[in-house]
C-alpha positions as CSV (number, residue, x, y, z in Angstrom):
1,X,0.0,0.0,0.0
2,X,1.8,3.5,-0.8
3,X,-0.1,6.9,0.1
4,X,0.3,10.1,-1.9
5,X,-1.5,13.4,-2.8
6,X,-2.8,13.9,-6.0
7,X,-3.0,16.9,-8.1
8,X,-6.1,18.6,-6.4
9,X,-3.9,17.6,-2.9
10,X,-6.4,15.1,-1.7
11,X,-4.4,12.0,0.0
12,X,-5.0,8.7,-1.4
13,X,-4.5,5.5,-0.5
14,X,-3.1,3.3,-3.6
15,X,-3.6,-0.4,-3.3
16,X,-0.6,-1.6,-4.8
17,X,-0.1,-5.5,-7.0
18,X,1.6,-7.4,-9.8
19,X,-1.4,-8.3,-10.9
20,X,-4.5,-10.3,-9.9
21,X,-3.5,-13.9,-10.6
22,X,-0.3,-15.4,-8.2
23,X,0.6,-18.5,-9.9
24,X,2.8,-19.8,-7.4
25,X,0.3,-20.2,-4.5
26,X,1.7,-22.6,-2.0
27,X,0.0,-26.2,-1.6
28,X,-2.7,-24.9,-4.9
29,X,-3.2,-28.1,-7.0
30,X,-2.7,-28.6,-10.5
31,X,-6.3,-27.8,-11.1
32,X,-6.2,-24.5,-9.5
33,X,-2.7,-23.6,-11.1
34,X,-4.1,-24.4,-14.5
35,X,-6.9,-21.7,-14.2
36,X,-4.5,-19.4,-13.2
37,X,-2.0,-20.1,-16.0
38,X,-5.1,-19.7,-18.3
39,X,-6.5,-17.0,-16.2
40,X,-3.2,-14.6,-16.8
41,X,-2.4,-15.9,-20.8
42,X,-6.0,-15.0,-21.8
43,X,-5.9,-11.4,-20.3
44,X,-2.2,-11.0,-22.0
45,X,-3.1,-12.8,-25.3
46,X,-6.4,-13.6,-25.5
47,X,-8.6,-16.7,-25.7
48,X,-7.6,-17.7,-29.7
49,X,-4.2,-16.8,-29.0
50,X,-3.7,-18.8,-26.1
51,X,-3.0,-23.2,-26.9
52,X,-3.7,-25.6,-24.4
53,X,0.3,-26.0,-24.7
54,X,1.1,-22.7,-23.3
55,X,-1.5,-23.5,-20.6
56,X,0.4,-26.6,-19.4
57,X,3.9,-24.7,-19.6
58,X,2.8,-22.0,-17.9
59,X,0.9,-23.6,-14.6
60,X,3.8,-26.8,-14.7
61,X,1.0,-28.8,-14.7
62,X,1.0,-32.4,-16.3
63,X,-1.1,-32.6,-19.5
64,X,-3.1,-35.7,-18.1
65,X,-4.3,-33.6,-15.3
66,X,-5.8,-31.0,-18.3
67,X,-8.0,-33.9,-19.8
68,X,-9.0,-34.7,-15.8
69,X,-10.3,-31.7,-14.6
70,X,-11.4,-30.5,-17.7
71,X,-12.8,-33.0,-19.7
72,X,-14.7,-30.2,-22.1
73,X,-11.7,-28.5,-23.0
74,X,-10.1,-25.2,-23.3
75,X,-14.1,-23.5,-23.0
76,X,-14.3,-25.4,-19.7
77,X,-10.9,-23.7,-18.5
78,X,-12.1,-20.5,-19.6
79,X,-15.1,-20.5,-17.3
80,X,-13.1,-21.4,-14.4
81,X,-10.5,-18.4,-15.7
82,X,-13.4,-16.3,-15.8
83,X,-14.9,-17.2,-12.5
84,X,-11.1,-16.1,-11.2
85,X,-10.9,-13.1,-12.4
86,X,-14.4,-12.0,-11.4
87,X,-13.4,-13.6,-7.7
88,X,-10.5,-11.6,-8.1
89,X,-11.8,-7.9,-9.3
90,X,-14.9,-8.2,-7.0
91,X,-12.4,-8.8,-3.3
92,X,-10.1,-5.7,-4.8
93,X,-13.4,-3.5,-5.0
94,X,-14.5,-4.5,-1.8
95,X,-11.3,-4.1,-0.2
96,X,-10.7,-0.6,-1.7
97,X,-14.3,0.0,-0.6
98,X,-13.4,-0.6,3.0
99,X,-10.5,1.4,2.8
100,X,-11.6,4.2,1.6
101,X,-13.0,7.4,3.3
102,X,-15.9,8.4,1.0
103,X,-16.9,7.5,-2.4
104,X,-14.4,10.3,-4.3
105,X,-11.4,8.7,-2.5
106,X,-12.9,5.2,-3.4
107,X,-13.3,5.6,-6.9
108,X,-9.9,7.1,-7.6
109,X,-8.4,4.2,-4.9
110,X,-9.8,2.1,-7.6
111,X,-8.3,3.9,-10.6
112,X,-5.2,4.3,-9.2
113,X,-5.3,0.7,-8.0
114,X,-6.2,-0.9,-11.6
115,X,-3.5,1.8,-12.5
116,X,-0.4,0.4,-10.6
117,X,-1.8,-3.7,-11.6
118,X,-1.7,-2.4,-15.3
119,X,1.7,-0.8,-15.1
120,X,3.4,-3.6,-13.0
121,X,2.7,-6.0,-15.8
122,X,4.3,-3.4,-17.9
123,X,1.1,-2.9,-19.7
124,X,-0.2,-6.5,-20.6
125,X,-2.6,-6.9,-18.4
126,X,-5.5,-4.6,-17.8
127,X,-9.0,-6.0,-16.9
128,X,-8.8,-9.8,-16.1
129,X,-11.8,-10.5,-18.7
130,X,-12.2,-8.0,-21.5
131,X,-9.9,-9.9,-23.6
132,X,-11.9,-12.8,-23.8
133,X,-15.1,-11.4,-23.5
134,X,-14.6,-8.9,-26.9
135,X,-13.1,-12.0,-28.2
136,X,-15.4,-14.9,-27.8
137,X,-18.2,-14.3,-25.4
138,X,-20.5,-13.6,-29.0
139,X,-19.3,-17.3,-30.3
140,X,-20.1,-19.2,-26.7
141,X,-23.3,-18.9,-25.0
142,X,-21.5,-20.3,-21.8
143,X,-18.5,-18.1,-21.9
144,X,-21.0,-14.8,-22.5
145,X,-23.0,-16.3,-19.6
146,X,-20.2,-15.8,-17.1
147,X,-18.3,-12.9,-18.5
148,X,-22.2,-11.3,-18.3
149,X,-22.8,-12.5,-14.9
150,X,-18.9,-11.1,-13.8
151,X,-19.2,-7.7,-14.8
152,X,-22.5,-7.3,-13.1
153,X,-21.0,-8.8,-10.0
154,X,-18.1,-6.0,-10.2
155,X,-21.7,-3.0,-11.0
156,X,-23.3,-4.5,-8.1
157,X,-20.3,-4.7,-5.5
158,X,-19.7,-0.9,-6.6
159,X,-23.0,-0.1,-6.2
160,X,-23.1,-1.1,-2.7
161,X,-19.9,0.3,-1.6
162,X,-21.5,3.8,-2.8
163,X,-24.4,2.8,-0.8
164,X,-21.9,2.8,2.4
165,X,-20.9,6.1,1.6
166,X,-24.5,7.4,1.4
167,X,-25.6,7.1,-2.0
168,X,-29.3,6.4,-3.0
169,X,-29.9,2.5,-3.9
170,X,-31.3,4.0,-7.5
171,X,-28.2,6.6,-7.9
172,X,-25.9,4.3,-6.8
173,X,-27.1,1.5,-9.7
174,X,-26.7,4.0,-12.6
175,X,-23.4,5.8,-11.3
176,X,-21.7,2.4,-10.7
177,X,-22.6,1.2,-14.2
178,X,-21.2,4.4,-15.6
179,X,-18.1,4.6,-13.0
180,X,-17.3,0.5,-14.5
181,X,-17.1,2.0,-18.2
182,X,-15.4,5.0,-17.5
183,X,-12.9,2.2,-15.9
184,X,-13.0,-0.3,-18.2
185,X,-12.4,2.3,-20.9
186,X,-9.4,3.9,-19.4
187,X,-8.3,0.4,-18.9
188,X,-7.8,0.0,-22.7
189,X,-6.7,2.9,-23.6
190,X,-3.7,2.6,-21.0
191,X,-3.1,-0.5,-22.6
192,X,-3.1,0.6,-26.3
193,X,-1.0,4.1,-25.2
194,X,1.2,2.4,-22.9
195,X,1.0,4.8,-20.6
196,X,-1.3,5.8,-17.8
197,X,-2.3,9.0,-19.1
198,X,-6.3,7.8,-19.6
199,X,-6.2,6.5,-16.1
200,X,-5.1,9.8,-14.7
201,X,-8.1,11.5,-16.5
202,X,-10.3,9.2,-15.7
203,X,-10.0,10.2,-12.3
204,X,-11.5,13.8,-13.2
205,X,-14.7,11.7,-15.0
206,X,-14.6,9.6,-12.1
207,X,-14.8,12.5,-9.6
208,X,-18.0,14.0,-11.2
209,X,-19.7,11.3,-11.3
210,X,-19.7,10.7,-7.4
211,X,-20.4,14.1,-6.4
């Protein structure tokens, strides 16, 4: 966690990461390492662009353990990457929700937050699903199921955090939706630019809309 003052001299705390999947958790079996290999490939490269042979080389997993625990394939691995990511996004919300001093502070903790994960990975990975829902989530009904049901998990644990700071139940419905694609966009942008300089602005979009 680092703490600084931004330009309008408001102090902010600045959940700092690598990034939101750690392959190398202790005792995690081969199951859970392969989701997380195929977790962090398809937010760097993409569901097409990732084989089930960078999957395995990436998690050290044995390839009969692939056929075990996934026995439909690469689309069943992306559900369980999906279901990761969305576990993943939704615990940094809440935890920069409880954080955070008000809803300004929270939605620039987030910003700057995504910021620093996006930058650490020296700008290959921005939001844990986008990739692979622009990608496929049209072709599979069951990958645009969960990326579906993962983004409104992330509008609804917004919503209530602005809830906590006092925002109406309606208000705080619309503004997180609009706070997520002012996000998500800035996310992209970061990525294409390589640079932060959409994130930064972002913050002045972001500002407005909890005030």
């Amino acid at each position: 966690m680092t703490r600084y003052a931004d330009r309008h001299s408001m102090q902010v705390d600045i959940p700092l990461g690598k990034g939101y999947f750690n392959l190398m958790v202790k005792g995690s079996g081969s199951k859970e390492k392969t989701v997380a290999a195929a977790a962090k490939l398809f937010c760097r490269q993409g569901y097409h662009g990732t084989a089930l042979f960078d999957i395995l080389a990436t998690s050290g997993s044995p390839r009969g353990s692939l056929y075990f625990h996934f026995p439909r394939g690469k689309e069943e691995i992306a559900e369980g990457a999906i279901a990761l990511g969305e576990k993943e996004v939704r615990a940094f919300i809440a935890q920069v929700a409880k954080t955070s001093r008000g809803a300004e502070t929270f939605v620039i903790n987030l910003a700057r937050g995504m910021a620093a994960r996006l930058e650490a990975s020296d700008f290959r990975e921005g939001c844990p699903l986008a990739t692979t829902a622009l990608e496929i989530a049209v072709d599979s009904e069951t990958i645009g199921k969960a990326t579906r049901a993962a983004f409104a998990a992330w509008e609804r644990e917004i919503a209530q955090a602005l809830k906590n700071f006092g925002t109406s139940a309606k208000e705080a419905t619309s503004t997180a939706t609009a706070i997520l694609s002012q996000l998500e966009g800035a996310l992209l942008l970061a990525r294409i630019y390589r640079n932060l300089d959409s994130m930064r602005r972002a913050e002045d979009a972001l500002r407005l809309l909890v005030r």
